[in-house]
C-alpha positions as CSV (number, residue, x, y, z in Angstrom):
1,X,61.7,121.8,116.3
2,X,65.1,121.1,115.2
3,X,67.5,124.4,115.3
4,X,70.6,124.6,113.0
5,X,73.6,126.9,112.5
6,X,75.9,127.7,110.3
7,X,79.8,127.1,109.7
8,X,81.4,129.6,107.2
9,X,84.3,129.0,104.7
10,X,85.0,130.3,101.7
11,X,82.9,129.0,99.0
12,X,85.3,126.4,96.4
13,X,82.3,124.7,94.0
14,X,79.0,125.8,93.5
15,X,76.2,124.0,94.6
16,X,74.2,122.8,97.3
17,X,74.2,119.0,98.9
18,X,72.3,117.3,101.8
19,X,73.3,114.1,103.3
20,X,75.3,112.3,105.8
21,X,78.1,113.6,107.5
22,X,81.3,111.4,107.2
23,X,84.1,112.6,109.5
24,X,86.8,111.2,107.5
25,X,90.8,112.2,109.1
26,X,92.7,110.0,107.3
27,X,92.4,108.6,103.3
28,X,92.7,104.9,104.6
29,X,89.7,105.5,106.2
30,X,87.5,106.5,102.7
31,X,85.6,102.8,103.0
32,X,83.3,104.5,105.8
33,X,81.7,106.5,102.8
34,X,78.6,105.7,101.7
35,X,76.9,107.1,98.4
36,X,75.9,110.3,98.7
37,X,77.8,111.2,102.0
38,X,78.9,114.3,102.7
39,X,83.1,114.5,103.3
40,X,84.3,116.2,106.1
41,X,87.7,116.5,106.8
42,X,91.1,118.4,107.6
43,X,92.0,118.8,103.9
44,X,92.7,116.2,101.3
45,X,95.2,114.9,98.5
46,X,95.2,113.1,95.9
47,X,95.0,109.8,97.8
48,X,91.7,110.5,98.5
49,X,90.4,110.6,94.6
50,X,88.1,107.3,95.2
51,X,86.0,109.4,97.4
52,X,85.1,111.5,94.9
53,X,83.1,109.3,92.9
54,X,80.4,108.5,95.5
55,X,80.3,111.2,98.0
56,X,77.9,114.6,97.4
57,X,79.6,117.2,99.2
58,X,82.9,118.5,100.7
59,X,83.8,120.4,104.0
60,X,87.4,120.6,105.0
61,X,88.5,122.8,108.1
62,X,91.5,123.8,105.8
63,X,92.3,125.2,102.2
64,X,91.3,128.0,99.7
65,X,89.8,127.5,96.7
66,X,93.1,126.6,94.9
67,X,93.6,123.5,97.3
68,X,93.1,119.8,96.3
69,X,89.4,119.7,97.7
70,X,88.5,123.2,95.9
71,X,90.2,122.1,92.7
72,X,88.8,118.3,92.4
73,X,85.2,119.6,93.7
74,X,85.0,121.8,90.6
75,X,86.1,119.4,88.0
76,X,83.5,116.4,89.7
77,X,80.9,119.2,90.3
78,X,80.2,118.4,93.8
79,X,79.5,121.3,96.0
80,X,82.2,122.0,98.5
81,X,83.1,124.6,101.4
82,X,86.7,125.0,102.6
83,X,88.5,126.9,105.2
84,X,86.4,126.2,107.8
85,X,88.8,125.9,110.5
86,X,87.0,123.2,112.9
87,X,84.4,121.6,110.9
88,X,86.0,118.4,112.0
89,X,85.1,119.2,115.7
90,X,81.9,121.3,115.5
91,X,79.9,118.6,113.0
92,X,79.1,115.1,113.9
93,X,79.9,112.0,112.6
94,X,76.3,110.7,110.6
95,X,74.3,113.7,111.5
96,X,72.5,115.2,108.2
97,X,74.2,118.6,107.3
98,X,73.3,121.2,104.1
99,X,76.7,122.3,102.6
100,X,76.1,125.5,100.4
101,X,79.4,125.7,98.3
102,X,77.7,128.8,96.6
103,X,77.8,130.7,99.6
104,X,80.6,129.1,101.5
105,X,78.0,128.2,104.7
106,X,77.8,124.4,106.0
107,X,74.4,123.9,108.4
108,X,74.1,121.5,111.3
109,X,71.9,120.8,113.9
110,X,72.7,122.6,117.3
111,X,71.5,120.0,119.8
């Protein structure tokens, strides 16, 4: 039986997404996205607007929901949890995670 837990944040777009995990530090590194992926990362910026288009969820271990990841979430309607504050070193790299930007709670597996 697989066991999860959750992350909190504070909830920036409504929503809920499943996928991939893509641990993503820097926006040179966006190529490692797949459709459908799940962004996980410090924070973003503008240089990471490419992602946008093909990922279906965003954590960030920074932010509030005024920041760039909040902001650009809401206006692509992708669900999307900020303020984390170590999603980057609690969630794996390609391990399937549920991001609830509704309620501000990421789930992985604990295992």
């Amino acid at each position: 039986m697989t066991s999860y837990t959750t992350l909190k944040g504070i909830p920036a777009s409504k929503g809920k997404a499943e996928g991939i995990a893509r641990i993503v530090f820097d926006p040179s590194h966006i190529s490692r996205l797949n459709d459908g992926d799940i962004l996980v990362a410090p924070y973003t910026t503008p240089e990471w607007m490419e992602a946008y288009e093909r990922i279906s969820g965003i954590v960030t271990d920074g932010g509030n929901v005024s920041s760039h990841a909040a902001r650009v979430a809401r206006q692509f309607g992708i669900p999307c949890v900020v303020g984390t504050q170590n999603a980057t070193e609690y969630i794996r790299n390609g391990e399937k995670i549920i991001v609830d930007g509704t309620k501000g709670e990421v789930s992985y597996r604990l295992d």
